[in-house]
TORKOL-4160 file (C-alpha; in steps of 0.2 Angstrom, whole numbers, padded with zeros to 4 digits, m for minus):
303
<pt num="1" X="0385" Y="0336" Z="0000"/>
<pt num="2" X="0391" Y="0354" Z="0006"/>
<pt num="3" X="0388" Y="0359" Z="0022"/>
<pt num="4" X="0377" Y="0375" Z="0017"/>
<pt num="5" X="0366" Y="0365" Z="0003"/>
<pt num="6" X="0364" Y="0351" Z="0017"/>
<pt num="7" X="0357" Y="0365" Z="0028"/>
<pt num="8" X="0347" Y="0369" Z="0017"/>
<pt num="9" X="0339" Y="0353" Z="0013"/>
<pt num="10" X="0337" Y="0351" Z="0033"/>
<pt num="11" X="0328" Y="0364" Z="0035"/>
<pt num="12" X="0316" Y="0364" Z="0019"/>
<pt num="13" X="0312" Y="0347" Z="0028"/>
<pt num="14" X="0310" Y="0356" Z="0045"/>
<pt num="15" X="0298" Y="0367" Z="0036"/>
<pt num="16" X="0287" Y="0356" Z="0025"/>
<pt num="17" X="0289" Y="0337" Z="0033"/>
<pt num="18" X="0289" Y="0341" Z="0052"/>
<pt num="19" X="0278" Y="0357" Z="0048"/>
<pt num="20" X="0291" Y="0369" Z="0061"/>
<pt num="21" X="0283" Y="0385" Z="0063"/>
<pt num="22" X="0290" Y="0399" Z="0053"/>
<pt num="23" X="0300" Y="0409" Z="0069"/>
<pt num="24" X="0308" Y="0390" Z="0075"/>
<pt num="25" X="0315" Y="0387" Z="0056"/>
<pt num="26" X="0322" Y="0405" Z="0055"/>
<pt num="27" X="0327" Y="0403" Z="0074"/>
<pt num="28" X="0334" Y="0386" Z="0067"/>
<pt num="29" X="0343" Y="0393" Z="0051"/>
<pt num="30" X="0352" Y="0407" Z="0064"/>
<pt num="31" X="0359" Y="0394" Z="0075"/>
<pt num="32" X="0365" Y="0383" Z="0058"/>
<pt num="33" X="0373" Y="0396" Z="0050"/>
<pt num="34" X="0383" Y="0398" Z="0066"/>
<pt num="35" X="0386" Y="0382" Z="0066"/>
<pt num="36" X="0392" Y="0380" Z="0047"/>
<pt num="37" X="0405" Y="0396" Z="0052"/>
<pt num="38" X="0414" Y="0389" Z="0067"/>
<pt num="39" X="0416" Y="0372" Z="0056"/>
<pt num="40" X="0422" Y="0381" Z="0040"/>
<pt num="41" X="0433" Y="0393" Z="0052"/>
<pt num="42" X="0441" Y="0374" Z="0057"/>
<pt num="43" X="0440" Y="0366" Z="0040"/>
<pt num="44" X="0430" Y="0352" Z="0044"/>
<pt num="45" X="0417" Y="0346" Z="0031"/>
<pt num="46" X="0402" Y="0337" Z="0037"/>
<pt num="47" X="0410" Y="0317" Z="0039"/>
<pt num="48" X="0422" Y="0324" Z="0048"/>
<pt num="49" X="0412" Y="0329" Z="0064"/>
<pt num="50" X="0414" Y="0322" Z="0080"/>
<pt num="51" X="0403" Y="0325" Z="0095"/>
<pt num="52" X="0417" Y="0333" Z="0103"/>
<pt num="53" X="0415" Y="0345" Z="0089"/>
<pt num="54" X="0399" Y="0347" Z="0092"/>
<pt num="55" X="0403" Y="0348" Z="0113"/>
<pt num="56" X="0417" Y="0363" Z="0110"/>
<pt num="57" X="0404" Y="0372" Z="0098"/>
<pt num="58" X="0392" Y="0372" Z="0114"/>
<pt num="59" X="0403" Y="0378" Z="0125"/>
<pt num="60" X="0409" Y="0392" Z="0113"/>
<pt num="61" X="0395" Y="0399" Z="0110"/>
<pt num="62" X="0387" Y="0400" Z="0127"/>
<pt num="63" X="0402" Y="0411" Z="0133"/>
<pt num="64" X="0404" Y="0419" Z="0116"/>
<pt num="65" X="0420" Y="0413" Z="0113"/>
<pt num="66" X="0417" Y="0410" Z="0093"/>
<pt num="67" X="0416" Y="0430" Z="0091"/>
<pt num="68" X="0397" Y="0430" Z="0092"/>
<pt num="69" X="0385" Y="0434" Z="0106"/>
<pt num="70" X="0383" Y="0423" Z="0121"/>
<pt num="71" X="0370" Y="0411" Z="0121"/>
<pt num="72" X="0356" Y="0409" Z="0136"/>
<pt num="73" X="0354" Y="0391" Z="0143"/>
<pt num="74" X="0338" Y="0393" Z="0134"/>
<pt num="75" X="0345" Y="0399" Z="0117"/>
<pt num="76" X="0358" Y="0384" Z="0118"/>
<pt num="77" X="0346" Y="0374" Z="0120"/>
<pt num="78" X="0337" Y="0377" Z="0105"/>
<pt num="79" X="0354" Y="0377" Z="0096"/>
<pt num="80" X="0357" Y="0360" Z="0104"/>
<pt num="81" X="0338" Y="0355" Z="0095"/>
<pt num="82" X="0346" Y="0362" Z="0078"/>
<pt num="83" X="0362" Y="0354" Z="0079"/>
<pt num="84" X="0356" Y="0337" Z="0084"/>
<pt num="85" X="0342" Y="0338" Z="0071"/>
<pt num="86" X="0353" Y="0343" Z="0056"/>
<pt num="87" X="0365" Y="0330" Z="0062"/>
<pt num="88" X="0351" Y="0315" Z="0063"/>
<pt num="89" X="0345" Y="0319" Z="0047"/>
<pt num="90" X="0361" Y="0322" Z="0037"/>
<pt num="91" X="0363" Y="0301" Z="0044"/>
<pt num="92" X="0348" Y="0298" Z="0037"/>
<pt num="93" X="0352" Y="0304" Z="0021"/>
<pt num="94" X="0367" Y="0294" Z="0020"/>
<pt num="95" X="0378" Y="0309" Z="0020"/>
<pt num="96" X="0388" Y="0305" Z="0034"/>
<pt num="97" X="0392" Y="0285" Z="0043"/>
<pt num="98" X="0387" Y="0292" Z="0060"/>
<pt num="99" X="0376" Y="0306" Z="0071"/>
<pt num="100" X="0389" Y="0314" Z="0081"/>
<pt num="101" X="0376" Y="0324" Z="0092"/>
<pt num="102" X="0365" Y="0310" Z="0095"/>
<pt num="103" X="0373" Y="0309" Z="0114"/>
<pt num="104" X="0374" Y="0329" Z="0115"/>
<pt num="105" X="0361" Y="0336" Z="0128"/>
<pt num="106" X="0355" Y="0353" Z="0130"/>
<pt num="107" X="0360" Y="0365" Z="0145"/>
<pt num="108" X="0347" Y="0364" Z="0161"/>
<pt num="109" X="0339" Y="0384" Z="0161"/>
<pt num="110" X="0334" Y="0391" Z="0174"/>
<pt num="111" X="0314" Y="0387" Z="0179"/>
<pt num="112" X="0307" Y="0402" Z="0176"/>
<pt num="113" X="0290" Y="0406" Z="0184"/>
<pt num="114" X="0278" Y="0414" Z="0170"/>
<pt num="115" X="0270" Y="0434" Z="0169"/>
<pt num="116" X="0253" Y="0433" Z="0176"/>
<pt num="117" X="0239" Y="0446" Z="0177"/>
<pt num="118" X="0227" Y="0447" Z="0189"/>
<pt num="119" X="0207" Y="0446" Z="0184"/>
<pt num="120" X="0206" Y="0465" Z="0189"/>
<pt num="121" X="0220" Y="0468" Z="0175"/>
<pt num="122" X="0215" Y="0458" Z="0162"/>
<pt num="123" X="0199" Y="0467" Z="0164"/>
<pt num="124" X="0207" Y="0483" Z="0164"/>
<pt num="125" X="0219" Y="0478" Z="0147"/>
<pt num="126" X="0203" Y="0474" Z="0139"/>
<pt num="127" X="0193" Y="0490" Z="0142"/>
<pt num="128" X="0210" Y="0500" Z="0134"/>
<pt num="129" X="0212" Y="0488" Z="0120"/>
<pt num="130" X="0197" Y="0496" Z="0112"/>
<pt num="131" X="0206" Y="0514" Z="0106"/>
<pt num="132" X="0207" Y="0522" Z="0091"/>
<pt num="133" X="0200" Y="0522" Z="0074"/>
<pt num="134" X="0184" Y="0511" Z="0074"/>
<pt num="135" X="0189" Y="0495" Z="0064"/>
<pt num="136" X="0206" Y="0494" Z="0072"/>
<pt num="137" X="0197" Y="0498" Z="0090"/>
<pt num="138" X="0187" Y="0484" Z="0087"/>
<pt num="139" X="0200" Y="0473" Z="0079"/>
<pt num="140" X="0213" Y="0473" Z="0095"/>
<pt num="141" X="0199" Y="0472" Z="0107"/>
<pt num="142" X="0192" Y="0456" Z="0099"/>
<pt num="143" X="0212" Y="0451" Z="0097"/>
<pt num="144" X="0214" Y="0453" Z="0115"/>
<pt num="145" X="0198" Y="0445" Z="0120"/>
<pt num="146" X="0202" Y="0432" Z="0109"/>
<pt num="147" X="0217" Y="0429" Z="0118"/>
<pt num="148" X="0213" Y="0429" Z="0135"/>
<pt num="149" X="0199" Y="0417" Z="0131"/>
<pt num="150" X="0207" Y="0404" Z="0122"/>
<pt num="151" X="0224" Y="0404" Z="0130"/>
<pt num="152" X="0231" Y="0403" Z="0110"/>
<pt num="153" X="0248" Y="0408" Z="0105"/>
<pt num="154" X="0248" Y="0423" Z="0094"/>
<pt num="155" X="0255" Y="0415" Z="0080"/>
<pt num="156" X="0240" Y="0403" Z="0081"/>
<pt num="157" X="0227" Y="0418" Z="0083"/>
<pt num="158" X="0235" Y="0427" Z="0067"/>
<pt num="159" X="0236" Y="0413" Z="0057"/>
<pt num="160" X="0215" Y="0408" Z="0062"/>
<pt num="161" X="0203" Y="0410" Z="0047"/>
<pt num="162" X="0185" Y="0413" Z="0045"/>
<pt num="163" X="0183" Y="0395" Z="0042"/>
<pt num="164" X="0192" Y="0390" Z="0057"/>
<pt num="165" X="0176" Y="0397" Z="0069"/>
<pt num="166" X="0161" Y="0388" Z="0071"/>
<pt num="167" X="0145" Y="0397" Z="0078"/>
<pt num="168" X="0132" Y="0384" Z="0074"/>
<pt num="169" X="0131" Y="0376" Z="0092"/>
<pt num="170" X="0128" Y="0386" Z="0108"/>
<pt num="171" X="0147" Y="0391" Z="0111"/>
<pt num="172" X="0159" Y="0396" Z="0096"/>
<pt num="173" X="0172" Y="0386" Z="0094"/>
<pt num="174" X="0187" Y="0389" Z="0088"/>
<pt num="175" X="0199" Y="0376" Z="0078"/>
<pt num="176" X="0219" Y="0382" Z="0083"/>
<pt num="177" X="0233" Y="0375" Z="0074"/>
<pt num="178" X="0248" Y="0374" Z="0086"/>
<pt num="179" X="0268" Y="0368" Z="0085"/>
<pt num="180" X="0267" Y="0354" Z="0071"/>
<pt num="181" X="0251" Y="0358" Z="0064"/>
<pt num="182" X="0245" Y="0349" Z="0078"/>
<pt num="183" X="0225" Y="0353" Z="0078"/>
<pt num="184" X="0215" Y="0358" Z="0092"/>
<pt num="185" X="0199" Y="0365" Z="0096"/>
<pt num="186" X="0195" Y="0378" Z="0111"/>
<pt num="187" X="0177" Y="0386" Z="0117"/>
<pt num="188" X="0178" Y="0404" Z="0116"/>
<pt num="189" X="0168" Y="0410" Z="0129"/>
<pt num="190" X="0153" Y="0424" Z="0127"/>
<pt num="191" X="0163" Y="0442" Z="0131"/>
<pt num="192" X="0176" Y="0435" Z="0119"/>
<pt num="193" X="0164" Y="0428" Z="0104"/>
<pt num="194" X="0155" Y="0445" Z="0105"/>
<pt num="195" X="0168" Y="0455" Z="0105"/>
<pt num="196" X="0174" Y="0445" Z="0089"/>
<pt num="197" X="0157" Y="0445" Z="0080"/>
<pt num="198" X="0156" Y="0465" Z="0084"/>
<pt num="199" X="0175" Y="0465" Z="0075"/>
<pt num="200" X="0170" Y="0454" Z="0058"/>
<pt num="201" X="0153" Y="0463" Z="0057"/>
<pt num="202" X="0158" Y="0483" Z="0060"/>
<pt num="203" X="0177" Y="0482" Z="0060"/>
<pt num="204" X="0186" Y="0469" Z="0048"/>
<pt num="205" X="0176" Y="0474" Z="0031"/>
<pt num="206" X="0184" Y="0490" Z="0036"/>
<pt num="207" X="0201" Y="0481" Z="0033"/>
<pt num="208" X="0198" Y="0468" Z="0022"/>
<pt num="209" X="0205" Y="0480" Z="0004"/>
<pt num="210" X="0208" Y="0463" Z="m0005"/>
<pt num="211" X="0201" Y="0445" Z="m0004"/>
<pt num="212" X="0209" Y="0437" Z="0011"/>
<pt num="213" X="0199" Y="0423" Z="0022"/>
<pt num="214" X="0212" Y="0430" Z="0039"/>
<pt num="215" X="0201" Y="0433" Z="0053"/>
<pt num="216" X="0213" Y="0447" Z="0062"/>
<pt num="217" X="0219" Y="0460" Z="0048"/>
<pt num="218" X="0230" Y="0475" Z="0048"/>
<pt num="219" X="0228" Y="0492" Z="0041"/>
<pt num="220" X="0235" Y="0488" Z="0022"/>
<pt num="221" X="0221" Y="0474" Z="0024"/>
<pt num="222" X="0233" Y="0460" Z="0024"/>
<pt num="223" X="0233" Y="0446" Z="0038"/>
<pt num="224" X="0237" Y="0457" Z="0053"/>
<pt num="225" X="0260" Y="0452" Z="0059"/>
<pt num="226" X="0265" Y="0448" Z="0077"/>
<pt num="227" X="0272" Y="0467" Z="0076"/>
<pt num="228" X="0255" Y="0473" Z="0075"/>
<pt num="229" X="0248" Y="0463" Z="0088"/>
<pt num="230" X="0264" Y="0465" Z="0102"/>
<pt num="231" X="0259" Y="0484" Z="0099"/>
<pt num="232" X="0240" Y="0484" Z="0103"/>
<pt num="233" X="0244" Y="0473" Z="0119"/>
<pt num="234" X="0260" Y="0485" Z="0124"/>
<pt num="235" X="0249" Y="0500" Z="0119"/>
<pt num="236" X="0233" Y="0494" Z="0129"/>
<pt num="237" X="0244" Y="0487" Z="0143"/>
<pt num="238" X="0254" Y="0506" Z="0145"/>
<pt num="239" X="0235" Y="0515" Z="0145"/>
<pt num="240" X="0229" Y="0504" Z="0159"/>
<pt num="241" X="0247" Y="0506" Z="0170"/>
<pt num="242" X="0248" Y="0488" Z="0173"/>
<pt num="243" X="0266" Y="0484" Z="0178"/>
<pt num="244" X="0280" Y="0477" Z="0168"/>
<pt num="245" X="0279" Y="0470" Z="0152"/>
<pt num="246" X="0265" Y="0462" Z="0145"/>
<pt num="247" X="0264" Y="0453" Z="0131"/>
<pt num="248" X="0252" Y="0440" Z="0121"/>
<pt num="249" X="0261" Y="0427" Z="0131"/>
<pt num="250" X="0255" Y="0435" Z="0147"/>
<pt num="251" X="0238" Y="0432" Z="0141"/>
<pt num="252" X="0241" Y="0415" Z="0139"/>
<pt num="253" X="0250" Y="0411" Z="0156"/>
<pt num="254" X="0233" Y="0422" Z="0166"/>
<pt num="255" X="0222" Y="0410" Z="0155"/>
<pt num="256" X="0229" Y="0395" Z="0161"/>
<pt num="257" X="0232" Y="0403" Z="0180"/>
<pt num="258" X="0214" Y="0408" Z="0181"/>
<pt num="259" X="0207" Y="0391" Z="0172"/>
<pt num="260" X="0218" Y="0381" Z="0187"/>
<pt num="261" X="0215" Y="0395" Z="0201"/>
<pt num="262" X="0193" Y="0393" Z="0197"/>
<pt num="263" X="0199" Y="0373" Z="0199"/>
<pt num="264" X="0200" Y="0368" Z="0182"/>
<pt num="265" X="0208" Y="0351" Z="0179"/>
<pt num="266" X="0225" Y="0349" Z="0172"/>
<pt num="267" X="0222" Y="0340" Z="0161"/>
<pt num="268" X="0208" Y="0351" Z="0151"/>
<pt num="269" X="0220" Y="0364" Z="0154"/>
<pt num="270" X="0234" Y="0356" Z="0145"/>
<pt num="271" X="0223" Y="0352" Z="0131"/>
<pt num="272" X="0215" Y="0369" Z="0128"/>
<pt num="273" X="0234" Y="0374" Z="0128"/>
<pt num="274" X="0239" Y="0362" Z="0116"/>
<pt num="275" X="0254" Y="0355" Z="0124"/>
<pt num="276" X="0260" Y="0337" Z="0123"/>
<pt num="277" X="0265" Y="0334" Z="0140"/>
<pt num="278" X="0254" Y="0339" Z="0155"/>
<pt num="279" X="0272" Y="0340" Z="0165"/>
<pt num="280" X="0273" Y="0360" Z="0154"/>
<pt num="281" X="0258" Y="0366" Z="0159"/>
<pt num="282" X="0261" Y="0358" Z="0176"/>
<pt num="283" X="0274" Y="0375" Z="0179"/>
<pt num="284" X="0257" Y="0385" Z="0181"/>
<pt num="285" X="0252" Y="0375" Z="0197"/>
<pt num="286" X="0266" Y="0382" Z="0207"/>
<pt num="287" X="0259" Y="0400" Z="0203"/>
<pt num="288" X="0240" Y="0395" Z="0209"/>
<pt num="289" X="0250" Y="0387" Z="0226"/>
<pt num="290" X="0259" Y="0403" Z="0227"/>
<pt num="291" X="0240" Y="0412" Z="0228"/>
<pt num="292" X="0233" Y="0399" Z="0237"/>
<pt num="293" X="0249" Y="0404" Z="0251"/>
<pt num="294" X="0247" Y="0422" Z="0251"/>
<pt num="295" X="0227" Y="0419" Z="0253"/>
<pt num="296" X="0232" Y="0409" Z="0268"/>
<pt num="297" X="0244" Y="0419" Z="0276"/>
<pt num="298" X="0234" Y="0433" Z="0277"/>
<pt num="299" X="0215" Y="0428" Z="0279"/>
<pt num="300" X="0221" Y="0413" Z="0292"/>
<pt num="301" X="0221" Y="0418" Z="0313"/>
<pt num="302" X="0234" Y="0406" Z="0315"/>
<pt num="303" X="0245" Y="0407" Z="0300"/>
């Protein structure tokens, strides 16, 4: 098989066997096509990879030696995911005798601390979310609410439908499908859960023009893009003057900062995030021992 058609096979089965998110496979399909151009540029089909190949390909693209733009440690990394994905499964496929980027590792980045609000400035984005015509007021209020509460991705809150909430026990919960499909379910606590059923009673039959179970819509009354909702959050984030960027990320690292700074267990933390290993969420500890320093420094007589 070709090495474009074989690409493409990969990543339908990215797609629709390992259920990738939709920005992972186009990240994905980005790093490939790179990939499949520094090969052709050598005239090496597929069987004739080596992990050396593979190796020099890594090290031309973090310094941008293959005429495109240098690669972070972070974006080589995901290309490294790519590569050694496409590789393992064209072996699978019988395409090629071996893996040749079965021994390749990704580059170490940088640990980088997460964005954090404090509670005074979560407060404050909330109370400026709510601008504007009524439905879309009540819409990006409820969006950022929802957020906040929930500590979900944004591709996880746009992609939520009305079937996915339940308010039949005494806390709404919500049912979140995160990276893999992978199915979760979060309480959504009381400020956040009004301000949602204020949005789907006054403001989303504003939106909804066509048949559509979304819960968060945009104008045209289609499910609502991550465009959309970047801009509420910058919008509401520029009207309350809290600085440096924030974005629906930053909601997610304060949730988790202020779940483990109230003393919340790691563990329930890591669930209600939905990662697979506790040592990721463990990165938001260091934030709450940062606090817990500055606390000390300054309230202790002896510190």
């Amino acid at each position: 098989m070709d090495l474009p058609a074989a690409q493409r096979a990969y990543l339908a089965y990215a797609t629709i066997e390992r259920g990738m998110s939709t920005a992972t496979v186009s990240a994905y399909e980005r790093d490939l096509r790179r990939y499949a151009t520094y090969l052709q540029a050598r005239d090496l089909p597929l069987g004739a990879v080596t992990e050396r190949t593979v190796e020099d390909f890594m090290a031309a693209v973090r310094r941008g030696e293959d005429g495109g733009k240098p690669l972070t440690a972070a974006s080589a990394a995901r290309a490294v995911s790519a590569i050694r994905g496409f590789h393992r499964f064209a072996a699978l496929e019988g395409w090629t005798m071996t893996d040749p980027a079965a021994a390749v590792h990704p580059p170490l980045a940088a640990r980088k601390m997460p964005d954090t609000l404090s509670i005074e400035d979560v407060a404050r984005l909330l109370e400026e979310a709510e601008v504007g015509p009524v439905a879309v007021a009540l819409r990006n209020r409820a969006l950022l609410e929802f957020l906040y509460a929930t500590g979900a991705r944004i591709s996880e809150a746009l992609a939520m439908n009305l079937g996915d909430i339940d308010t039949a026990a005494d806390v709404v919960i919500v049912r979140l499908y995160g990276k893999g499909r992978k199915e979760r379910l979060v309480p959504v606590g009381a400020p956040a859960a009004r301000a949602v059923d204020a949005y789907l009673v006054r403001g989303r039959p504003a939106l909804a023009k066509q048949p559509t179970a979304a819960v968060f819509l945009g104008r045209r009354g289609r499910r609502m893009n991550r465009q959309a909702a970047w801009t509420a959050i910058e919008a509401a984030a520029e009207r309350a003057q809290l600085p440096g960027p924030v974005s629906p990320h930053t909601l997610r690292h304060s949730f988790a900062t202020h779940l483990l700074m109230g003393g919340a267990d790691i563990r329930v933390v890591q669930e209600l995030l939905g990662h697979a290993s506790v040592t990721t969420t463990q990165i938001y500890t260091h934030v709450t021992i940062d606090a817990l320093r500055e606390v000390y420094a300054t309230a202790h007589p002896r510190a």
